[in-house]
Backbone and ligand atoms as CSV (ligand in chain L), in Angstrom:
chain,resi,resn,atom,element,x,y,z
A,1,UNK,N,N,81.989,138.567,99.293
A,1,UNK,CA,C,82.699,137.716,100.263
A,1,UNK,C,C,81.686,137.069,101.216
A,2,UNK,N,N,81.802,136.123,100.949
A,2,UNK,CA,C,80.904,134.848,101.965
A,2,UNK,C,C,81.296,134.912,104.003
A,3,UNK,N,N,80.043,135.147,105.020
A,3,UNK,CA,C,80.544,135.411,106.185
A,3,UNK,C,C,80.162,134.025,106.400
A,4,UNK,N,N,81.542,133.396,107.403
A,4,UNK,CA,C,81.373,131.764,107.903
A,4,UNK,C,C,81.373,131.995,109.340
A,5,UNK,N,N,80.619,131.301,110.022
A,5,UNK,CA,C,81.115,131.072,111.336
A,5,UNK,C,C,81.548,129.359,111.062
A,6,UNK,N,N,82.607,129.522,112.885
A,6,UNK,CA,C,83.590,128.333,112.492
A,6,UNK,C,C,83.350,127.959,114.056
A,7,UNK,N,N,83.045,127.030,114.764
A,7,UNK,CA,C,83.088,126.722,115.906
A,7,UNK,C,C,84.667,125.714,116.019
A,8,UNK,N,N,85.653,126.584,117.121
A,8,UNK,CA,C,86.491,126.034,117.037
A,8,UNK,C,C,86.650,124.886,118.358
A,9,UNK,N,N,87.532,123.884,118.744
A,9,UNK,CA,C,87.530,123.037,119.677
A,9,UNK,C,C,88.825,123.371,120.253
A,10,UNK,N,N,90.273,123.876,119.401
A,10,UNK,CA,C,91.380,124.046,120.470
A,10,UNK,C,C,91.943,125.087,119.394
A,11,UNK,N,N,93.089,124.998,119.964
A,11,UNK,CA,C,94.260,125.908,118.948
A,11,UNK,C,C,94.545,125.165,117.906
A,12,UNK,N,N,95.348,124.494,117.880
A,12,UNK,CA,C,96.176,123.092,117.115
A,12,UNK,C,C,95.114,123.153,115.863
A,13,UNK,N,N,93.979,122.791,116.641
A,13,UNK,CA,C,92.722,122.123,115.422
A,13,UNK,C,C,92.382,123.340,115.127
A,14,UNK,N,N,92.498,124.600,114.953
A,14,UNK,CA,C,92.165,126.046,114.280
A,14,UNK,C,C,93.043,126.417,112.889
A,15,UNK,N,N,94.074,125.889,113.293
A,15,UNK,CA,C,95.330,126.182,112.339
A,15,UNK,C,C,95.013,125.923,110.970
A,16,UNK,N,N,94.813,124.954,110.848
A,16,UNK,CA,C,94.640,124.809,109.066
A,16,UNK,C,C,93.322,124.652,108.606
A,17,UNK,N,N,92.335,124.988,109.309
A,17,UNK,CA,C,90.940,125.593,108.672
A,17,UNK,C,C,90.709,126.802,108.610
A,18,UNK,N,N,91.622,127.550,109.518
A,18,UNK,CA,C,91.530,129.145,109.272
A,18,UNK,C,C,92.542,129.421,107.660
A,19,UNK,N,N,93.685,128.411,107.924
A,19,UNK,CA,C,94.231,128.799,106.871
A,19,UNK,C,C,93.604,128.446,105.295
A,20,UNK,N,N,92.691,127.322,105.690
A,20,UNK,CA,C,92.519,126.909,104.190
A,20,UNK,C,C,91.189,128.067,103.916
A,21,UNK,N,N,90.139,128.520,105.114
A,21,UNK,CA,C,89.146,129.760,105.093
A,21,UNK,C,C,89.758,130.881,104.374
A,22,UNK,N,N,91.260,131.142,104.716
A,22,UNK,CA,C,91.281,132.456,104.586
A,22,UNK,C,C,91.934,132.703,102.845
A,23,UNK,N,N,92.663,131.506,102.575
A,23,UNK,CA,C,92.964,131.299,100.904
A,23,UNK,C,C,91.697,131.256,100.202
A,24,UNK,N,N,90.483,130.666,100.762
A,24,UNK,CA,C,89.632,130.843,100.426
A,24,UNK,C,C,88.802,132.083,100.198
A,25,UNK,N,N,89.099,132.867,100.629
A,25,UNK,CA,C,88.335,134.521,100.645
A,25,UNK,C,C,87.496,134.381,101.834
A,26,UNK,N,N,87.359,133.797,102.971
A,26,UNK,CA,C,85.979,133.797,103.484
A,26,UNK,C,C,85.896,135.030,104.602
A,27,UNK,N,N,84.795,135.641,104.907
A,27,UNK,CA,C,84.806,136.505,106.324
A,27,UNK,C,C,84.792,135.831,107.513
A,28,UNK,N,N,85.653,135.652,108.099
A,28,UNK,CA,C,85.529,134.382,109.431
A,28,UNK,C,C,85.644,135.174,110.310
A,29,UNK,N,N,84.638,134.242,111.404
A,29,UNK,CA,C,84.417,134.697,112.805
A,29,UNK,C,C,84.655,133.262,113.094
A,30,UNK,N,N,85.085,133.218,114.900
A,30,UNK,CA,C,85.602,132.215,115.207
A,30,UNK,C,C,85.006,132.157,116.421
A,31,UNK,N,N,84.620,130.868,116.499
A,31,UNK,CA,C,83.949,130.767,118.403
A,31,UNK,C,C,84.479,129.606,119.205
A,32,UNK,N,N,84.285,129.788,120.344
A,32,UNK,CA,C,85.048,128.992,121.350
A,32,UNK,C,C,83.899,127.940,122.276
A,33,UNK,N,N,83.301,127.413,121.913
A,33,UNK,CA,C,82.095,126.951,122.506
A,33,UNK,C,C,82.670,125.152,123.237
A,34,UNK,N,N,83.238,125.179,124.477
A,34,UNK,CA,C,83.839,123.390,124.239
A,34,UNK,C,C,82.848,122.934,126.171
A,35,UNK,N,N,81.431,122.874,126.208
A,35,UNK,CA,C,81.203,122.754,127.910
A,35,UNK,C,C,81.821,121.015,127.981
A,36,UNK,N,N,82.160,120.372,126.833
A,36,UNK,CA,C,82.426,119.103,127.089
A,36,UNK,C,C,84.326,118.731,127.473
A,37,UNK,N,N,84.887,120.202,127.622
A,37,UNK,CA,C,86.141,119.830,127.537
A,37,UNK,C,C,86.631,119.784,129.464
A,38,UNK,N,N,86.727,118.806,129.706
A,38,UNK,CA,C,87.255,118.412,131.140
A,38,UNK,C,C,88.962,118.261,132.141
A,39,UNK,N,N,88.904,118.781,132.892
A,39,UNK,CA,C,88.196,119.681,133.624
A,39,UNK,C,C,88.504,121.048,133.340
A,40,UNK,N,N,88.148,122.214,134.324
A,40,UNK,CA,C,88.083,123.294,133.940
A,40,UNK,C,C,89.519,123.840,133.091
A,41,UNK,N,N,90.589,123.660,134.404
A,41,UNK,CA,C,91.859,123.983,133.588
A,41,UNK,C,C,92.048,123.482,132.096
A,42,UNK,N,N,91.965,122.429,132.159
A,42,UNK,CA,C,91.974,122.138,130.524
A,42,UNK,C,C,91.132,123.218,129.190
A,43,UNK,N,N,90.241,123.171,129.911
A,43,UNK,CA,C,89.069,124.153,129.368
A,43,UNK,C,C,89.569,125.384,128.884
A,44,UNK,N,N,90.413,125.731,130.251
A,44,UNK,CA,C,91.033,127.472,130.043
A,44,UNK,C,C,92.434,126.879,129.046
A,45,UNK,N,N,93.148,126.411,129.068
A,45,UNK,CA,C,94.480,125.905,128.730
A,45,UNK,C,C,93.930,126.114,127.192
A,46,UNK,N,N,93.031,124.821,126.687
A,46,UNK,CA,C,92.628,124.933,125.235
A,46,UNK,C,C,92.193,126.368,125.002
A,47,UNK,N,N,91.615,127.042,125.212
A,47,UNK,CA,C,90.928,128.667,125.502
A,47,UNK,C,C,91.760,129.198,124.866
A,48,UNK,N,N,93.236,129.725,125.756
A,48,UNK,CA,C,94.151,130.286,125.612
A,48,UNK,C,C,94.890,130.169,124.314
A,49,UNK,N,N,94.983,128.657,124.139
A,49,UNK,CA,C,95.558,128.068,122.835
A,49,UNK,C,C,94.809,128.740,121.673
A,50,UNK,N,N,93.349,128.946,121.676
A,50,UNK,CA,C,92.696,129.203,120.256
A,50,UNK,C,C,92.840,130.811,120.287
A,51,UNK,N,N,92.857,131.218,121.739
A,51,UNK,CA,C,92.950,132.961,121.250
A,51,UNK,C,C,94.624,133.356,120.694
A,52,UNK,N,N,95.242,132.447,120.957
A,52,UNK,CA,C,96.621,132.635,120.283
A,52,UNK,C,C,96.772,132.593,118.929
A,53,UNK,N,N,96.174,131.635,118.275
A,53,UNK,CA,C,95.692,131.298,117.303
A,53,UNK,C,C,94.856,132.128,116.601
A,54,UNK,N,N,93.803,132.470,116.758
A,54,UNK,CA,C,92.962,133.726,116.054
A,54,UNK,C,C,93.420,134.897,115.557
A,55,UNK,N,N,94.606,135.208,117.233
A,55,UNK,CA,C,95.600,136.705,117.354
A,55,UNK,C,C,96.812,136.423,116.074
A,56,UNK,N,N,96.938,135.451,116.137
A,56,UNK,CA,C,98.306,135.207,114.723
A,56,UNK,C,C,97.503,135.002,113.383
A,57,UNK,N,N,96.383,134.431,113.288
A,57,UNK,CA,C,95.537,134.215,111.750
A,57,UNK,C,C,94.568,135.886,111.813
A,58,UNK,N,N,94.805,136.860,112.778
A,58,UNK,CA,C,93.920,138.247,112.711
A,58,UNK,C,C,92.358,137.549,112.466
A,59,UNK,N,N,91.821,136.703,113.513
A,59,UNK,CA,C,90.348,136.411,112.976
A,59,UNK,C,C,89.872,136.710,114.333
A,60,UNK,N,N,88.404,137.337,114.002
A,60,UNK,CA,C,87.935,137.837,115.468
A,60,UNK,C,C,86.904,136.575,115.668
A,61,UNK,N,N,87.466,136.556,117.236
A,61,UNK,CA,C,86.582,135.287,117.628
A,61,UNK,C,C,85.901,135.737,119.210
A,62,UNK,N,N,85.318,134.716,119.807
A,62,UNK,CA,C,83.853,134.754,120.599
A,62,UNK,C,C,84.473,133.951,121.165
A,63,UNK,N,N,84.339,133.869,123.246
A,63,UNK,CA,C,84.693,132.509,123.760
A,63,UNK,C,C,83.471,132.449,124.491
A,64,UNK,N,N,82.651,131.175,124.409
A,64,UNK,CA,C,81.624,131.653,125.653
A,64,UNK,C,C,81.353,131.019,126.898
A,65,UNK,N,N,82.304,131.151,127.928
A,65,UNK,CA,C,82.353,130.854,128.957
A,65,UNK,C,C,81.854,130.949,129.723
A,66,UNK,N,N,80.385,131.553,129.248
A,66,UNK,CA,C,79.396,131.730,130.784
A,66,UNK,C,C,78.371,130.266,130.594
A,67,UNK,N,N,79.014,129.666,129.249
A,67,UNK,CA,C,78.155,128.533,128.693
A,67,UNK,C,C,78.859,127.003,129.043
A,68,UNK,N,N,80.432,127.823,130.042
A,68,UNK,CA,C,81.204,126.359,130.745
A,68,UNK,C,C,79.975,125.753,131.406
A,69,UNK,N,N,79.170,124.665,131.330
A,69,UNK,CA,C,78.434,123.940,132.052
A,69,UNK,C,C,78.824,122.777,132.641
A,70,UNK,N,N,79.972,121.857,133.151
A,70,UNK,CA,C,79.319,120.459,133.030
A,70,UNK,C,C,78.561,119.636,133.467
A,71,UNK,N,N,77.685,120.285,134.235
A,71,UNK,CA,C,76.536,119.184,134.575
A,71,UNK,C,C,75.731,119.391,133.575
A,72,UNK,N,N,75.458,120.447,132.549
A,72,UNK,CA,C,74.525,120.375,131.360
A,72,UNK,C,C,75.149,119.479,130.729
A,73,UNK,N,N,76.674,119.213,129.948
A,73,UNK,CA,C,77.801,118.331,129.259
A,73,UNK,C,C,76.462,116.776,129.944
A,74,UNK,N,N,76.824,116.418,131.325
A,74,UNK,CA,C,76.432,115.067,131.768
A,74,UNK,C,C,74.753,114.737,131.604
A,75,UNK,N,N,74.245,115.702,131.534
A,75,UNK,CA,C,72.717,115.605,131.445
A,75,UNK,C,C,72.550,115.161,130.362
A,76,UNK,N,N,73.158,115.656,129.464
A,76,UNK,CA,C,72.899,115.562,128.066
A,76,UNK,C,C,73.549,113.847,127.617
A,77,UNK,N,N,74.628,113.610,128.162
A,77,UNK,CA,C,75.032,112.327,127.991
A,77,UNK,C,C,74.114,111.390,128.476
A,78,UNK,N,N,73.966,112.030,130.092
A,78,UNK,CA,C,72.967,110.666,131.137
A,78,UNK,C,C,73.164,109.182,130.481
A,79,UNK,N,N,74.490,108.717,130.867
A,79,UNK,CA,C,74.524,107.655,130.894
A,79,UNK,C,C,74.868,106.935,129.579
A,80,UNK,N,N,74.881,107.873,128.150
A,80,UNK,CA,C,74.667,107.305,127.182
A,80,UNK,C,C,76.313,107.432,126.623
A,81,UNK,N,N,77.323,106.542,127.158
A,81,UNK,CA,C,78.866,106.871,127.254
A,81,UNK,C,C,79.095,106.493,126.030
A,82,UNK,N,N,78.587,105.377,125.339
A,82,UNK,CA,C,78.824,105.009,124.068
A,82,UNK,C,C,78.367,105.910,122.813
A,83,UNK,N,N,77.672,106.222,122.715
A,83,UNK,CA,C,76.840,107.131,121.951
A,83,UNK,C,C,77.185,108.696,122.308
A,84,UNK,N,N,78.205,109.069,123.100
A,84,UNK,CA,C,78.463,110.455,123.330
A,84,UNK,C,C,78.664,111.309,122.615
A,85,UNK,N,N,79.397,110.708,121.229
A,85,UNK,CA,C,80.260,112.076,120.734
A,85,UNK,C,C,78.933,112.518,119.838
A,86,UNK,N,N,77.959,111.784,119.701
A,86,UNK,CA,C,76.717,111.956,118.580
A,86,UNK,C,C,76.346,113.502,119.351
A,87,UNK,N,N,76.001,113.097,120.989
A,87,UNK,CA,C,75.129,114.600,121.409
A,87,UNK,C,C,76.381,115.262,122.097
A,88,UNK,N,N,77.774,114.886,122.040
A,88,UNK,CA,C,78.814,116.199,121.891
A,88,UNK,C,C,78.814,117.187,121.043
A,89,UNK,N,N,78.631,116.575,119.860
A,89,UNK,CA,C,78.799,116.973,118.457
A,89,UNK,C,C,77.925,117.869,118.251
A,90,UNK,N,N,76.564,117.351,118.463
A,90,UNK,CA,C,74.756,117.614,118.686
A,90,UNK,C,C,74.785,119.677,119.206
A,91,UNK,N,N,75.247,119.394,120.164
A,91,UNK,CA,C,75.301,120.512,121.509
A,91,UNK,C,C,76.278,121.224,120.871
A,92,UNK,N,N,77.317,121.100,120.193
A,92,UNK,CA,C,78.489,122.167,119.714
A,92,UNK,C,C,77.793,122.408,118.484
A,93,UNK,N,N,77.194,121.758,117.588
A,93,UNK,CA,C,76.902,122.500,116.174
A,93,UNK,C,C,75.931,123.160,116.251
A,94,UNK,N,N,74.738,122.851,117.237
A,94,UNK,CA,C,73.303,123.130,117.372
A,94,UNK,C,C,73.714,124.786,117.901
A,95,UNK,N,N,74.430,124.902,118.878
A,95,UNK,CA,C,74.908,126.338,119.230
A,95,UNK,C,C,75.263,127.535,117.868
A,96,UNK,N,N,76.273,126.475,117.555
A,96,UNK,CA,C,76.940,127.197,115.717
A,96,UNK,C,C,75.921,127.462,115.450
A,97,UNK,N,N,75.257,127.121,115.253
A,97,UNK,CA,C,74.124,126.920,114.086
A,97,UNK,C,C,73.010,128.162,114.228
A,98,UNK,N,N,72.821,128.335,115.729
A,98,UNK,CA,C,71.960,128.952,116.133
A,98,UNK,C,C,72.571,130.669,116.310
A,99,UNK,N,N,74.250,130.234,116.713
A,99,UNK,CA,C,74.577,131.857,116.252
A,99,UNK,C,C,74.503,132.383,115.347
A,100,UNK,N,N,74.748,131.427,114.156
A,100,UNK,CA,C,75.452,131.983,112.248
A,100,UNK,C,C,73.276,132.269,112.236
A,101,UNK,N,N,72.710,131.893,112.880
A,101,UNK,CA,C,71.115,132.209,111.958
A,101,UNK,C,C,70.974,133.596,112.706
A,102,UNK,N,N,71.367,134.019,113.945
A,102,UNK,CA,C,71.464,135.390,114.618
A,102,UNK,C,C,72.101,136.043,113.733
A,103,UNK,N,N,73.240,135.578,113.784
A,103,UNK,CA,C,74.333,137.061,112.970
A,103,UNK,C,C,74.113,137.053,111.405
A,104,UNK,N,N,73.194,136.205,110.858
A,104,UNK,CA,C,73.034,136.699,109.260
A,104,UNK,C,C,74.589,135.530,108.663
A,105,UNK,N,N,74.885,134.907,109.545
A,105,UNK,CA,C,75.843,134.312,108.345
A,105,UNK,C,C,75.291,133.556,107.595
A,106,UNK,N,N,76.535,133.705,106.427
A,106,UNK,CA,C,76.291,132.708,105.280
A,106,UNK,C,C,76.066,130.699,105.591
A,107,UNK,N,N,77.138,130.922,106.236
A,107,UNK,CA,C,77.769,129.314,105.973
A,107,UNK,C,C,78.299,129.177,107.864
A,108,UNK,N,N,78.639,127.851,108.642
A,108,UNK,CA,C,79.376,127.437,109.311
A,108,UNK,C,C,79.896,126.127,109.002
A,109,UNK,N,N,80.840,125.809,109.951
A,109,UNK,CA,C,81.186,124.428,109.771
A,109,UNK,C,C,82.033,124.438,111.410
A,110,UNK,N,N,83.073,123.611,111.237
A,110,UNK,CA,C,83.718,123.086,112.586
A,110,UNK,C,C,85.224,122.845,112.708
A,111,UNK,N,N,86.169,122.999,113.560
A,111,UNK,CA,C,87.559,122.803,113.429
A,111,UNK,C,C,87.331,120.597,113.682
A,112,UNK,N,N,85.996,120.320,114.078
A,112,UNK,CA,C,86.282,119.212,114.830
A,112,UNK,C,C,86.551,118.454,112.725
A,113,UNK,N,N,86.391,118.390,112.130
A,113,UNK,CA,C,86.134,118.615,110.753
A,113,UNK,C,C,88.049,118.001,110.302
A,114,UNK,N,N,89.184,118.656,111.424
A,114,UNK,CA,C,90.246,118.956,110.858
A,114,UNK,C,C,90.811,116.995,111.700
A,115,UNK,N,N,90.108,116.923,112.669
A,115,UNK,CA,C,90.769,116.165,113.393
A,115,UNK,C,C,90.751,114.516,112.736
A,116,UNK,N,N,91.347,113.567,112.893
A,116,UNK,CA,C,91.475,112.071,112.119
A,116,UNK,C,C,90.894,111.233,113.499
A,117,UNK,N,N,90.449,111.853,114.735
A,117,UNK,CA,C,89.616,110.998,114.960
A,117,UNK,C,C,88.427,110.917,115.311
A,118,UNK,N,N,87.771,111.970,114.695
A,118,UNK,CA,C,86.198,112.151,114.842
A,118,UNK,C,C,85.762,111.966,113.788
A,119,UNK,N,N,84.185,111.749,113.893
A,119,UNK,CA,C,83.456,111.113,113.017
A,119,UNK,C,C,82.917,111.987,112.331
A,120,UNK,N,N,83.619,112.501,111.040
A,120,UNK,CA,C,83.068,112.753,109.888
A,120,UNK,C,C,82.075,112.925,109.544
A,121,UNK,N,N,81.126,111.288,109.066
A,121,UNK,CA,C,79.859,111.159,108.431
A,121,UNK,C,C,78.947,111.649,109.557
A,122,UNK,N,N,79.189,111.519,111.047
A,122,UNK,CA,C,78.244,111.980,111.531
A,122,UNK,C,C,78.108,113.796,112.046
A,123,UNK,N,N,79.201,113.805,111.885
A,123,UNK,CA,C,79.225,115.595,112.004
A,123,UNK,C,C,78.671,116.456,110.908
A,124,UNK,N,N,78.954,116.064,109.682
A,124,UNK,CA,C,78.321,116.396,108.284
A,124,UNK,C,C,76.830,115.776,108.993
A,125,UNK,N,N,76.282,114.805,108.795
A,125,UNK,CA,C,74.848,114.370,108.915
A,125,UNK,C,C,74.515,115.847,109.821
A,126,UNK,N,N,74.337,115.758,111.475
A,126,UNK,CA,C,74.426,116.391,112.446
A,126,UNK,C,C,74.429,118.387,111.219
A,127,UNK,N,N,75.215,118.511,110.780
A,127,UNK,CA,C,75.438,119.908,110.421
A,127,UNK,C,C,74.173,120.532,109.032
A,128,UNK,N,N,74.452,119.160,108.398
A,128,UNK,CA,C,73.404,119.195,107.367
A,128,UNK,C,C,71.802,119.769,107.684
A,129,UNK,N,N,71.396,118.449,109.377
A,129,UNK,CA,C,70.485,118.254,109.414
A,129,UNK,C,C,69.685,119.785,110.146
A,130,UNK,N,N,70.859,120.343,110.543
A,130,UNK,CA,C,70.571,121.184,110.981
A,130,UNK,C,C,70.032,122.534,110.469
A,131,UNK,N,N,70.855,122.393,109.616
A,131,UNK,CA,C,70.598,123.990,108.281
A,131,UNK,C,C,69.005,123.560,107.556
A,132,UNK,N,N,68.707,122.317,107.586
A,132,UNK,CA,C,67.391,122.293,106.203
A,132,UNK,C,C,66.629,123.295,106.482
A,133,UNK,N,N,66.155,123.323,105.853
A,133,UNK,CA,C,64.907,124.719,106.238
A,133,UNK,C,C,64.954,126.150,106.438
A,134,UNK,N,N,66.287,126.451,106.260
A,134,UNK,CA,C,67.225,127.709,106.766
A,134,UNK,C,C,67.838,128.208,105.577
A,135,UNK,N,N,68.267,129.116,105.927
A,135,UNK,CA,C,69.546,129.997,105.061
A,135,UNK,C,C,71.013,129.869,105.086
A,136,UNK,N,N,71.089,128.749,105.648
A,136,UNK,CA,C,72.518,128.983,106.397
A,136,UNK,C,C,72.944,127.775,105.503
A,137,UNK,N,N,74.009,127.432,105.799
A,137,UNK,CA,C,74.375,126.159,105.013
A,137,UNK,C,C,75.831,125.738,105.943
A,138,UNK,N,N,75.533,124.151,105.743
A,138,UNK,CA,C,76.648,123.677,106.772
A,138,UNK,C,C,77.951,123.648,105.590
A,139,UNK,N,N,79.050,124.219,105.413
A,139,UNK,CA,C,80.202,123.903,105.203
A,139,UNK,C,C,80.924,123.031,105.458
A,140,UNK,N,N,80.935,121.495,104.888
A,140,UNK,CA,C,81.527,120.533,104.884
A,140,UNK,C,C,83.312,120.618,104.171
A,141,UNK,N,N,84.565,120.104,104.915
A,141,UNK,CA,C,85.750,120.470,104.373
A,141,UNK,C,C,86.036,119.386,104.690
A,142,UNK,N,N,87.157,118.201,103.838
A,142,UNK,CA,C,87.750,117.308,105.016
A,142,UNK,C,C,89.526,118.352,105.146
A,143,UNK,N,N,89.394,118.980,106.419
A,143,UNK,CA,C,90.331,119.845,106.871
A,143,UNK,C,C,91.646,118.440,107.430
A,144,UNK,N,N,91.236,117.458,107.122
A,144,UNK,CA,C,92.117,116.710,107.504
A,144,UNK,C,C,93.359,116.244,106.784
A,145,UNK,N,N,93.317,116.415,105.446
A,145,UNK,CA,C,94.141,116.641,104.338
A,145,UNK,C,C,95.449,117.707,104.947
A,146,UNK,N,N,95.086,118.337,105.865
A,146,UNK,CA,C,96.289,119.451,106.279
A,146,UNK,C,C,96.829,118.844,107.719
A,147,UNK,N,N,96.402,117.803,107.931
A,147,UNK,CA,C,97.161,117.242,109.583
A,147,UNK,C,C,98.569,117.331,109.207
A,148,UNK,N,N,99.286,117.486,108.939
A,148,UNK,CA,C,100.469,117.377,109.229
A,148,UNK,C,C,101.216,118.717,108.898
A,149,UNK,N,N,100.349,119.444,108.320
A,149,UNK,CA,C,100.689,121.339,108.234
A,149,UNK,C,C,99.950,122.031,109.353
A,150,UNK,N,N,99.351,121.598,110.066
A,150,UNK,CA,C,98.577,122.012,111.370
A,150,UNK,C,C,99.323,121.628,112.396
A,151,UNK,N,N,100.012,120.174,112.535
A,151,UNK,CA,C,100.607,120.101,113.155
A,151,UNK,C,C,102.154,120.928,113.803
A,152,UNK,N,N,102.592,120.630,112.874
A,152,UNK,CA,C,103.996,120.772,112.354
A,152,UNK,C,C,103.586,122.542,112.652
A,153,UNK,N,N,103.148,123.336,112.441
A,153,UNK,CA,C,102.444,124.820,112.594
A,153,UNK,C,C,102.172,125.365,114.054
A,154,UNK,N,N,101.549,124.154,114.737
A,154,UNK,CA,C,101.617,124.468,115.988
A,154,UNK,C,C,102.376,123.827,116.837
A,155,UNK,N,N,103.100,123.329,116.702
A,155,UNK,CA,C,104.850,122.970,117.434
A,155,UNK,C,C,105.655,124.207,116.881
A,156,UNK,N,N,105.744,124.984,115.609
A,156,UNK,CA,C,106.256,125.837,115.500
A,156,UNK,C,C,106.206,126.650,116.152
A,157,UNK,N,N,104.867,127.244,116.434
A,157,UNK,CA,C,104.012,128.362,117.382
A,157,UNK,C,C,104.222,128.487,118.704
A,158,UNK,N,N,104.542,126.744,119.031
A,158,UNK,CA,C,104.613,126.905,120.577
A,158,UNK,C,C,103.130,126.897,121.488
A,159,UNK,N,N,102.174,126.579,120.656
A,159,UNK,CA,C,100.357,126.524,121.352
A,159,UNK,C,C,100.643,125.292,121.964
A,160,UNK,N,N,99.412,124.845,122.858
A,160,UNK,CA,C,99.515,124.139,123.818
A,160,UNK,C,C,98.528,122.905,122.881
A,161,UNK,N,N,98.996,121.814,122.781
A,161,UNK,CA,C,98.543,120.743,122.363
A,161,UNK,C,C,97.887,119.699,123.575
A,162,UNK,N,N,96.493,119.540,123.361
A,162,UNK,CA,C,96.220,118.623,124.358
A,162,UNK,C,C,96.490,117.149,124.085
A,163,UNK,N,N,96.273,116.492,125.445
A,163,UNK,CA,C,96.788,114.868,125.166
A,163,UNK,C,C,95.417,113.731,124.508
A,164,UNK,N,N,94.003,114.209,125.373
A,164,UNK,CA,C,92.777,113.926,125.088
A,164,UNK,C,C,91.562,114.225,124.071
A,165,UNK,N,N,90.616,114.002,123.532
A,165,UNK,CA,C,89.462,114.815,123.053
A,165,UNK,C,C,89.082,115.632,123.614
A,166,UNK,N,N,88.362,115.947,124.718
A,166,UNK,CA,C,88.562,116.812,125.970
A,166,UNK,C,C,87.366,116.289,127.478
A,167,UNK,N,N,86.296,115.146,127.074
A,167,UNK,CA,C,85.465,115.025,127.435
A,167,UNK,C,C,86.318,113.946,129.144
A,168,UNK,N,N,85.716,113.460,130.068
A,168,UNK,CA,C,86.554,112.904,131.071
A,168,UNK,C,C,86.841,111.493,130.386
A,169,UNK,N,N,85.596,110.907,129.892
A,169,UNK,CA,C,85.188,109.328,128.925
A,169,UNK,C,C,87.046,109.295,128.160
A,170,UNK,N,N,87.326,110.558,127.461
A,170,UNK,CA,C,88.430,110.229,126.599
A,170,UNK,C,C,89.889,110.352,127.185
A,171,UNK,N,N,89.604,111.387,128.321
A,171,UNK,CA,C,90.739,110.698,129.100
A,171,UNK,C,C,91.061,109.934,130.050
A,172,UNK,N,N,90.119,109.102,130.472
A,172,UNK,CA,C,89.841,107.745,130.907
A,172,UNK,C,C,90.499,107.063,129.809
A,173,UNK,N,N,90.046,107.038,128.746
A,173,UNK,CA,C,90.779,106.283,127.661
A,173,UNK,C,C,92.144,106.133,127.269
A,174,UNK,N,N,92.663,107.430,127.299
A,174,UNK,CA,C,94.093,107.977,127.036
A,174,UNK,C,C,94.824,107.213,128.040
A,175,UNK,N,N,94.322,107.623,129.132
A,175,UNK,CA,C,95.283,107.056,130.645
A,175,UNK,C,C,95.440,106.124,131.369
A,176,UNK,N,N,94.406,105.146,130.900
A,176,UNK,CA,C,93.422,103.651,131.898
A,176,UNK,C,C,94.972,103.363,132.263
A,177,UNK,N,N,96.163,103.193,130.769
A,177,UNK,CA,C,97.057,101.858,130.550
A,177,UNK,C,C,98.068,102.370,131.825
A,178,UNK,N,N,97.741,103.901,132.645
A,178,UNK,CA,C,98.887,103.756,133.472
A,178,UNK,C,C,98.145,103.917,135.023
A,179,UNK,N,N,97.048,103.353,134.627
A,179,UNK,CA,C,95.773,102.634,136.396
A,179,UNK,C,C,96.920,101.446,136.351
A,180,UNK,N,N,97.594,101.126,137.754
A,180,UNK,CA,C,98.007,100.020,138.430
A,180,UNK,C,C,97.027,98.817,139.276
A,181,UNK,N,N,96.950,97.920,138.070
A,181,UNK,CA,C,95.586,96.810,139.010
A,181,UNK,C,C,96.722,95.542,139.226
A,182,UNK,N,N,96.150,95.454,140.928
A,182,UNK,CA,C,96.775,93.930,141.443
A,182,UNK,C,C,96.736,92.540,141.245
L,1,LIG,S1,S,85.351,111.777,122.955
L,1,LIG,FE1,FE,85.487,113.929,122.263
L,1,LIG,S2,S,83.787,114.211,120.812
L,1,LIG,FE2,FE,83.385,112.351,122.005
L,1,LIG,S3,S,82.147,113.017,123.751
L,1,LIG,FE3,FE,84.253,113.076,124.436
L,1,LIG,S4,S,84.932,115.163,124.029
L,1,LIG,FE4,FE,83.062,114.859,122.858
């Protein structure tokens, strides 16, 4: 049996990569790594959502909240708003990456993997580029094939679905249309 680590981003987006992991045979461990998710409450809100989630799929997971940063999140952006999700992405796998080579795992990959609006080719690139030279290997899935059994799964459940990506940039985005300009 193959051990994966899985860096997860919420509840919602856990649901059908644990499920398609666990049809799969895999040993999963699950981590909670999000310093880009804004602001704090949100942070804890999504939190809560994935340990609900883990506790109903029985997968033992990791939250690491002494790693809530966001002025590390903005340093790392400095300014570069367009180009963000590259060193969002960067900073969440590079962590994965660096636990699964601690703990001897086999394989990782990402719940961000499940979602229809993140970038794919560059999360694979980003995961790939990371393993060369290593033992580890990035686990590429398109977990997105199950959006609507993930969904539909966690409206069942009752987990807390967020409205944003989690970063402030995306809910600026989400919300601009209800800023009142004169
Ligand atoms: S939009 Fe999402 S992936 Fe991109 S920087 Fe913001 S939180 Fe990260």
């Amino acid at each position: 049996m193959k051990n994966i680590l899985i860096h997860c981003c919420c509840g919602p987006c856990s649901i059908y990569p644990f499920e398609v992991l666990q049809q799969k045979g895999f040993n999963i461990f699950a981590i909670y790594f999000n310093p880009n998710i804004h602001p704090l409450k949100e942070y804890l809100r999504r939190r809560e959502a994935f340990i609900e989630v883990c506790k109903y799929f029985n997968v033992r997971y990791l939250c690491f909240d002494k790693d809530y940063n966001p002025q590390k999140y903005f340093q790392l952006i400095n300014f570069r708003e367009n180009n963000r999700c590259f060193y969002c992405y960067y900073m969440r796998l590079e962590k994965t990456f660096f636990i699964a080579r601690r703990g001897k795992f086999d394989l990782f990959t990402t719940t961000l993997l499940y979602s229809k609006f993140q970038k794919h080719n560059m999360i694979f690139e980003i995961g790939r580029d990371l393993c060369s030279g290593s033992k580890i290997d990035f686990w590429y899935y398109d977990f997105r094939e199950g959006w609507k059994i993930g969904q539909d799964k966690s409206k069942q459940l009752g987990i807390y679905r967020q409205e944003y990506c989690g970063c402030i940039y995306s809910e600026f985005d989400r919300f601009k249309k209800e800023l009142m300009f004169e």
